[in-house]
C-alpha positions as CSV (number, residue, x, y, z in Angstrom):
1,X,0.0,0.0,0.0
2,X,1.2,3.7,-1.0
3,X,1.7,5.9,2.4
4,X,-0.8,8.4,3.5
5,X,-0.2,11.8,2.0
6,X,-1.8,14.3,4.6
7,X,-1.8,17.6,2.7
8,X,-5.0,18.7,2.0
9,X,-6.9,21.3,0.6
10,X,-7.6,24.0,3.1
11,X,-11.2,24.5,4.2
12,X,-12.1,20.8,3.2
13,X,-14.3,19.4,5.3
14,X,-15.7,15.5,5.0
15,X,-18.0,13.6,7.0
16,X,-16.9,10.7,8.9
17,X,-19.2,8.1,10.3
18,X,-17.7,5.9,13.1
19,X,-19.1,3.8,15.8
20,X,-18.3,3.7,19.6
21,X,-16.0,0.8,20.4
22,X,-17.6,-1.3,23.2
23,X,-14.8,-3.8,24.1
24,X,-11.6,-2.5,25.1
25,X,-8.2,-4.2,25.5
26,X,-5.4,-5.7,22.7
27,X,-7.3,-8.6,22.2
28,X,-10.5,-6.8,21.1
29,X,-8.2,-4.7,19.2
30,X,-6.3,-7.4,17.3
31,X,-10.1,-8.6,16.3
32,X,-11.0,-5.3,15.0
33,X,-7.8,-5.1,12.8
34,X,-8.6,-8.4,11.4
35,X,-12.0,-7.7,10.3
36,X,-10.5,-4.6,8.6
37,X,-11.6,-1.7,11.3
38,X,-9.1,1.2,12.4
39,X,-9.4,1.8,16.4
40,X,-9.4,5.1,17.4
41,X,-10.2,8.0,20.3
42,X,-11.5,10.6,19.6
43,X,-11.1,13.6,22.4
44,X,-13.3,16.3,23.2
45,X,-12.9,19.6,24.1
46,X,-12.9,19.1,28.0
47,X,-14.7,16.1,27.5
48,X,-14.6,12.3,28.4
49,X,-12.9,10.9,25.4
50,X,-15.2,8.4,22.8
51,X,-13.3,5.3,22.1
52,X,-14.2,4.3,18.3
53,X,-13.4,2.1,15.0
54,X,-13.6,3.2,12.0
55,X,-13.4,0.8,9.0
56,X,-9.9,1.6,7.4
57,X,-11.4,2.1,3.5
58,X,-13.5,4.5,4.8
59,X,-10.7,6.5,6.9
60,X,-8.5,6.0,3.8
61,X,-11.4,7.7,1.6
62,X,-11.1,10.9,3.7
63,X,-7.6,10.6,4.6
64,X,-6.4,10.8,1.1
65,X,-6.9,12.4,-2.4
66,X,-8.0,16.1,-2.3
67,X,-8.3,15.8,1.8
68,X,-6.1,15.2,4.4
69,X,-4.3,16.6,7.9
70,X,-5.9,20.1,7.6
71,X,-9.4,18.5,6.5
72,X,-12.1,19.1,8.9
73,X,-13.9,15.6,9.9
74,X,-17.1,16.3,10.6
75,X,-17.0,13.2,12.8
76,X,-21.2,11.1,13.8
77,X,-21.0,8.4,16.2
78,X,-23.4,5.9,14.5
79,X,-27.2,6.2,16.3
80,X,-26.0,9.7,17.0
81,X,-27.2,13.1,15.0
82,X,-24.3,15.0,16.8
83,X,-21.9,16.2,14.1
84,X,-18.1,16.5,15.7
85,X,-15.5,18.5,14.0
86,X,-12.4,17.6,14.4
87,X,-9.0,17.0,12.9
88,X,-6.7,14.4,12.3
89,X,-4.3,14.4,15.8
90,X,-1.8,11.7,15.3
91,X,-2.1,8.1,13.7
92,X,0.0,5.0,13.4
93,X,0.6,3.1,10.6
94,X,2.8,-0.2,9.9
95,X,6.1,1.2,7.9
96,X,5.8,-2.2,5.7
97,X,2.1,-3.4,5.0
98,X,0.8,0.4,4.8
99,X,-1.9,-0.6,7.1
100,X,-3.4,2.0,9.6
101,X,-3.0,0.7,12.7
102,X,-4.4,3.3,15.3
103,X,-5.7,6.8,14.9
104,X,-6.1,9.9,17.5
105,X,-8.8,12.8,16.4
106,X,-9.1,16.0,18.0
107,X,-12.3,17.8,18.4
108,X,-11.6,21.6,17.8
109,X,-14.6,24.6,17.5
110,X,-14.4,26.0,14.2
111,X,-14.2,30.2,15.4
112,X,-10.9,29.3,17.3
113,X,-7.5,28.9,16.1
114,X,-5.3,25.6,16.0
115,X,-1.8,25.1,15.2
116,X,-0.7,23.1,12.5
117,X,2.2,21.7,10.7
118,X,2.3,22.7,7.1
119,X,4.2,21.8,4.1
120,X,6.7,23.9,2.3
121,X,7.1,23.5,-1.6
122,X,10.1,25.0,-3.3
123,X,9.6,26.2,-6.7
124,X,11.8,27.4,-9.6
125,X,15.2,27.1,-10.0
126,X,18.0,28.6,-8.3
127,X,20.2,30.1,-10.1
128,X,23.1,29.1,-7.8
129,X,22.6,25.4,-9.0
130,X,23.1,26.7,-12.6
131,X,26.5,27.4,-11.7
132,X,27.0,24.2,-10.3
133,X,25.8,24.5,-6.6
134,X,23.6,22.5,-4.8
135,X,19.9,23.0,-3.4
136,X,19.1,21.8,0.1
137,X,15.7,21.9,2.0
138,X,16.3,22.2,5.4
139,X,13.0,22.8,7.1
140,X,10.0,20.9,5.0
141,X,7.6,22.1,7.7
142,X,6.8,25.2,9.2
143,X,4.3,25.5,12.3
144,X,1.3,28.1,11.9
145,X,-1.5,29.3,14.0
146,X,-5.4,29.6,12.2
147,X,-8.5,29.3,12.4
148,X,-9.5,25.6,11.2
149,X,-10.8,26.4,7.8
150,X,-8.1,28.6,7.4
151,X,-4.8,26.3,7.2
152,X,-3.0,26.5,4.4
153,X,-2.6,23.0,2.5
154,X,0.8,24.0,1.5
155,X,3.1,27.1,1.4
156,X,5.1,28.4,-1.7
157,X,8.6,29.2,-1.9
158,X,10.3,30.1,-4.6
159,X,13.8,29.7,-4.7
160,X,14.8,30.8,-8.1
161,X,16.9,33.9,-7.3
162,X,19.1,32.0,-4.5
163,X,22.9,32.3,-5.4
164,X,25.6,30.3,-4.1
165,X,25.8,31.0,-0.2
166,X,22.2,32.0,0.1
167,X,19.7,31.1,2.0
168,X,15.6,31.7,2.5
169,X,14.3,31.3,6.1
170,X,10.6,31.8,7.3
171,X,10.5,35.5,7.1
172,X,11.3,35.4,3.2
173,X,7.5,33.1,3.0
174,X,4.9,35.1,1.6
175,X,2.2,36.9,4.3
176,X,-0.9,34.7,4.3
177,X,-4.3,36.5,5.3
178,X,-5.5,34.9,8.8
179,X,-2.3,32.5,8.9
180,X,1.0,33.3,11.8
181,X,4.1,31.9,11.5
182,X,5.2,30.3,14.9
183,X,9.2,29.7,13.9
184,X,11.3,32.4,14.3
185,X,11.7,34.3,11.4
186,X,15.5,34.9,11.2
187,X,16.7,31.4,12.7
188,X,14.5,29.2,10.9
189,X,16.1,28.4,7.3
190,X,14.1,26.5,4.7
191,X,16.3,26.0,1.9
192,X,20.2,27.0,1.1
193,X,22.4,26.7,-2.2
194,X,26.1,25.5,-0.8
195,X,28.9,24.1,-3.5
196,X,28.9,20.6,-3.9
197,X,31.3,18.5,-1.1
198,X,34.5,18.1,-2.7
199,X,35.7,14.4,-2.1
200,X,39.6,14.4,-0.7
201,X,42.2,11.7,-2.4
202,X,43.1,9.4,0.8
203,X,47.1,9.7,1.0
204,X,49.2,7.3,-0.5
205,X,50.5,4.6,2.1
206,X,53.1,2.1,1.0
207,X,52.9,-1.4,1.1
208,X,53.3,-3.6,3.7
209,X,57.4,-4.4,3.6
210,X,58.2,-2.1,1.1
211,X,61.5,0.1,2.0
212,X,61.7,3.8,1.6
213,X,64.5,6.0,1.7
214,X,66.8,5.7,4.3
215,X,67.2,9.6,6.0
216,X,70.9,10.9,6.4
217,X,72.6,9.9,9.1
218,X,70.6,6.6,10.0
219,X,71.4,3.4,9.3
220,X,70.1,1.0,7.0
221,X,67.6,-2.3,8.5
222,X,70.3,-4.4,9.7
223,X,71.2,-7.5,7.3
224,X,70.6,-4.9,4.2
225,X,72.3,-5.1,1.2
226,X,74.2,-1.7,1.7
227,X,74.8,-1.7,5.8
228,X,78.4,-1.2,5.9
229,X,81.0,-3.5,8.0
230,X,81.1,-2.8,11.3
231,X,85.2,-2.0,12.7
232,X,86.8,-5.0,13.4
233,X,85.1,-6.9,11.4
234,X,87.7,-8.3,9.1
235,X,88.4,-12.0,10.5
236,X,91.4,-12.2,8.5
237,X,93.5,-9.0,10.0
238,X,96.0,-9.3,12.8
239,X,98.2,-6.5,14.5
């Protein structure tokens, strides 16, 4: 299965029809994964939280596509006409099947603000990288403060006039009507153009056993070719 993409089109808002979870406990919740159902909680706004399943096609049809984090769930407890809206708080999800295996919603009023995590695109191309430098994303995130219909799905930056050695950080974004940037403007950097890592020849070594010069004034490995006689040495001479 393909991973979640949760970046979604701001103001989006889906129904989502779940039902309460009566048994509680692993091995309720293994059964529920096998028949296909996502467990969840769901927590309230002061409230006692609703433990829930969801089936996981249906929280995959809502979860993906056009929606997404920033979509507004308009979340019905089956038997219930009480509509909940609410947004996606964290989930799990097994990093080699693709299956969903748990999922936390948040129930948020729609006149106050939330924070968010959102997306940063980088568009164009730099002309640093034209001249042979290299384009780095530092930050793919930034966190903002909106109302919930008002988060951004994703931020542009373009990066096209970065040179060598520059860098855009969250005060180059564009100003967005009812959004605030929560990083600090100055210290958070979002993408940089740096010259390409030069890779350094490793030094020659010599081989195992092989001699080099001898410096002046030492002598040679005794037993070498050249290591001169020592005095006295000449068995034949007598005085």
């Amino acid at each position: 299965m393909h991973e979640l993409d949760f970046r979604a089109v701001a103001g989006e808002r889906v129904r989502l029809e779940v039902r309460e979870r009566e048994q509680l406990g692993s091995s309720a919740t293994r059964r529920l994964r096998r028949e296909g159902f996502v467990p969840g909680v769901l927590y309230g706004r002061g409230k006692k939280p609703h433990a829930f399943c969801v089936h996981e096609l249906e929280l995959r049809r809502v979860l993906t596509g056009a929606h997404g984090l920033h979509t507004i769930l308009d979340v019905v407890l089956a038997g219930q006409k009480t509509t909940h809206p609410s947004i996606l708080k964290d989930y799990q999800q097994d990093p080699v099947r693709g299956r969903i295996g748990h999922v936390d919603l948040q129930e948020v009023r729609l006149d106050q603000p939330i924070q968010a995590q959102v997306v940063v695109d980088l568009t164009g191309e730099p002309a640093g990288v034209k001249e042979g430098g290299v384009l780095s994303q530092v930050n793919r995130e930034v966190n903002v403060e909106a109302l919930p219909l008002e988060v951004p799905d994703r931020i542009e930056l373009d990066v096209s006039a970065l040179a060598i050695g520059d860098s855009l950080r969250v005060a180059d974004l564009a100003p967005l009507e009812g959004v605030t940037y929560l990083d600090d403007p100055e210290e958070t950097v979002l993408a940089t153009v740096t010259l390409p890592t030069r890779e350094e020849e490793p030094e020659e070594v010599l081989a195992e056993g092989e001699e080099g010069d001898v410096p002046e004034g030492e002598e040679a490995p005794e037993g070498g070719a050249d290591a001169p006689a020592e005095p006295g040495a000449d068995a034949g001479s007598s005085n």
